[in-house]
N, C-alpha and C positions, 0 to 999 in steps of 0.2 A: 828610837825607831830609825832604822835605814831599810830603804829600799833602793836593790840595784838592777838596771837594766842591762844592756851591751854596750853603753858608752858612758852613761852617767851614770854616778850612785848618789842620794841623797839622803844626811845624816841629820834630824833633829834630835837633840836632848828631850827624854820622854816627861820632864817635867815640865819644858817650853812647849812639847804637842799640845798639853793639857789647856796651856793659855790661849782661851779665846780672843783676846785681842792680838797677838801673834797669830794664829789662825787667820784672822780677819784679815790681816794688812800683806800677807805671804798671800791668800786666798787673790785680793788684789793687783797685787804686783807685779806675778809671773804671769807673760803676755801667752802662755802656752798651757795652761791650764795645767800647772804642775801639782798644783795644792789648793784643795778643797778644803770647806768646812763643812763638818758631819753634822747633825742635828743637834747634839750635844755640845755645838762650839765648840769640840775638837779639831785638833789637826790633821787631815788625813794626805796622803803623799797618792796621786793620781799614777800607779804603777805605768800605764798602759802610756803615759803622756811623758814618760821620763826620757827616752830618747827625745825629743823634741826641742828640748833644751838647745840653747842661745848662748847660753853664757854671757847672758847681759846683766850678772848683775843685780839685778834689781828687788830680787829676792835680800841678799844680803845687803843690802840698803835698806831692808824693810825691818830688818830682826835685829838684836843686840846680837854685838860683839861673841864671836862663838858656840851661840845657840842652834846655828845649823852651819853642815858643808854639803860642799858641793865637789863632788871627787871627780874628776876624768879617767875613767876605767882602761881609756885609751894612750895613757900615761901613766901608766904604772898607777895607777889610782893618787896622781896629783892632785894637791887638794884647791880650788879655785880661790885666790887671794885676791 
């Protein structure tokens, strides 16, 4: 699953969206409500909240190692390391 906005794009592996406990702790994490959980304990990527992005992080301190990125659209779509 990716969704891209004008600044950020946001990529999960659509096996990881699946995981409700990833769900949960991304759900958590991002101070800007980037990532909901659906009623089914999926993933879902809050389009509308994707510029809003910080770039803190905190997301990717939540997930395993390359399960999600976070691109800067505004860098040639650098990937957030």
């Amino acid at each position: 699953m990716r969704k891209d906005a004008t600044f950020i794009a946001v990529e999960v592996e659509d096996a990881r969206a699946a995981d409700s406990e990833l769900a949960r702790r991304l759900t958590e994490a991002c101070p800007v409500d980037i990532f909901a959980q659906r009623d089914d304990g999926t993933l879902q990527i809050v389009q509308e909240n994707l510029d809003e992005c910080v770039l803190c992080r905190l997301c990717l301190d939540a997930s395993p190692p390359g399960a999600l990125k976070i691109m800067k659209l505004y860098d040639d779509g650098a990937v957030l390391a």
